[in-house]
Each structure stands twice: as structure tokens, then as C-alpha cells.
C-alpha positions as CSV (number, residue, x, y, z in Angstrom):
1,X,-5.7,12.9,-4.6
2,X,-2.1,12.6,-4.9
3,X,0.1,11.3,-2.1
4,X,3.7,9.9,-1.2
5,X,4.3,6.7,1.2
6,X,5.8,7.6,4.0
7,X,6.2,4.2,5.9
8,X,4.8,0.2,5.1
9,X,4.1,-1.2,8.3
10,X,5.3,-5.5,9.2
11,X,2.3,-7.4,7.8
12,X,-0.1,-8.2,11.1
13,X,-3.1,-10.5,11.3
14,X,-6.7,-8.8,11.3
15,X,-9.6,-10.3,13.0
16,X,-10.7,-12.4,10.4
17,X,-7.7,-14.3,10.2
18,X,-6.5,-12.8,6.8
19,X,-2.7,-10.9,6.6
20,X,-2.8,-7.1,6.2
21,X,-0.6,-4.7,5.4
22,X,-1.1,-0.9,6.8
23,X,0.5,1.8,4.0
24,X,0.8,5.2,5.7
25,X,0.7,8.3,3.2
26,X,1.3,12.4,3.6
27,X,0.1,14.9,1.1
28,X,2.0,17.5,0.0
29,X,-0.3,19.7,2.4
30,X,1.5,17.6,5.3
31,X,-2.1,15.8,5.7
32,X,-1.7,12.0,7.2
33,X,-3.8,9.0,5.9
34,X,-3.5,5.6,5.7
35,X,-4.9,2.6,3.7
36,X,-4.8,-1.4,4.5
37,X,-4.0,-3.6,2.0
38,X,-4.6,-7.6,2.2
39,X,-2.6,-10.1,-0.1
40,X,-6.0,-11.9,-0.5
41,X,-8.3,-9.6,-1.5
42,X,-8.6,-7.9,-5.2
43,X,-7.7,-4.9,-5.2
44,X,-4.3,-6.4,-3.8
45,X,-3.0,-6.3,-7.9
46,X,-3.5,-2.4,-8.2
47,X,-1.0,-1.6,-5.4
48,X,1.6,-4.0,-4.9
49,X,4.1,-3.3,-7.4
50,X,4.1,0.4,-6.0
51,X,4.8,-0.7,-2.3
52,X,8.1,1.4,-1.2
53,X,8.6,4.3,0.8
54,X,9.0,7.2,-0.9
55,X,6.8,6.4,-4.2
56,X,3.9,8.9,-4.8
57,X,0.9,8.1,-6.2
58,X,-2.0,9.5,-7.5
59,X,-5.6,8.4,-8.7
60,X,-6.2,7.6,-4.6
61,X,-10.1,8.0,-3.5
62,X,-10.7,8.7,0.5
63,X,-12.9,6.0,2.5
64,X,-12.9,8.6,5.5
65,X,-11.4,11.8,6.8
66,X,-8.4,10.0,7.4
67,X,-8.3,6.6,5.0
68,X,-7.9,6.0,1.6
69,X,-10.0,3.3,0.2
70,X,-8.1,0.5,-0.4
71,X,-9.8,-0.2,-3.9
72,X,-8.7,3.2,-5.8
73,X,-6.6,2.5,-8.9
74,X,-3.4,4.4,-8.2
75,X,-1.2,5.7,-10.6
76,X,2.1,5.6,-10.0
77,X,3.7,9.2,-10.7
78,X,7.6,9.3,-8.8
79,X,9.6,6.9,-7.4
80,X,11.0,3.6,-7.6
81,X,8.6,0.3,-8.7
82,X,8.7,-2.6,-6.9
83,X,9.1,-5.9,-9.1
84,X,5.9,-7.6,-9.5
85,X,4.3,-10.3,-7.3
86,X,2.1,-12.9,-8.5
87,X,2.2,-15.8,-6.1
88,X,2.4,-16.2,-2.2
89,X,5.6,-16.9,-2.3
90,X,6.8,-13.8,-3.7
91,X,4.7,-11.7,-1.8
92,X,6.7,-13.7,1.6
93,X,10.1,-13.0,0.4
94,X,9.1,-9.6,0.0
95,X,7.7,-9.2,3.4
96,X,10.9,-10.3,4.7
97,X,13.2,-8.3,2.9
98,X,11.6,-5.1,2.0
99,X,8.8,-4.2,5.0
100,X,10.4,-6.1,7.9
């Protein structure tokens, strides 16, 4: 499935303690999902240098009628890249400046 990000909502706190970003998306169809993407999990790496409104990407796999599974491997096809993040640090900075 192909998709574009249409918003990147302020990291929140989930249950478990661990920090969470929710992604919304929109087909070209007009249809809405969403995915929810945590710094400390895995699949973290295959997302985060395409994390800006307005990027499209494809390759994404749905979890439910409305979710995209956080562990597709998306491609990125349009847009603009966002640097790349390796530590905690830089994944705070960009918090700050770009989602907040």
C-alpha cells in the first residue's frame, strides 16, 4: 500500500512506560490510517529518516482496517528525507524542533 503522512503527532507516553510516536497517513483513495512508532523498539530504524509531513511511502502492510503495522519496511517514494538519527539525543532534538 502506498500512502502520504498527513500529520506526526507530540511524542506521548504509552502504558508501559515506553515514548510513542502516532504517524497519521491518507491514501490517495482519501482512506485514513495510522501507525505508532516507539524510539525503542526495532522497527524504529526503518521509519525514522522518513518522519515529515507530506512524504509518501510505499511498501506499508495493514495490522487492521484502520493501522498499518508498525514493522513494514517502507519505501520512501516523494518528499523530503529527514536527516538520520542514531542516538537519543538526536531523536530529542528532533522531537522538539520538527513534531512539537
Amino acid at each position: 500500500m502506498i500512502a502520504e503522512i498527513i500529520k506526526i503527532h507530540e511524542p506521548k507516553q504509552s502504558v508501559n512506560g515506553n515514548t510513542f510516536i502516532r504517524v497519521e497517513l491518507k491514501t490517495d483513495g482519501g482512506t485514513w490510517y495510522k501507525t505508532d512508532l516507539c524510539h525503542d523498539y526495532r522497527n524504529w530504524h526503518r521509519w525514522k529518516n522518513y518522519l515529515r509531513v507530506g512524504n509518501v511511502l510505499g511498501n506499508l502492510i495493514l495490522k487492521d482496517s484502520e493501522t498499518i503495522d508498525a514493522d513494514s519496511r517502507p519505501i520512501f517514494i516523494t518528499g523530503r528525507r529527514t536527516k538520520k538519527m542514531d542516538s537519543d539525543e538526536e531523536m530529542e532534538r528532533f522531537s522538539k524542533e520538527v513534531l512539537c
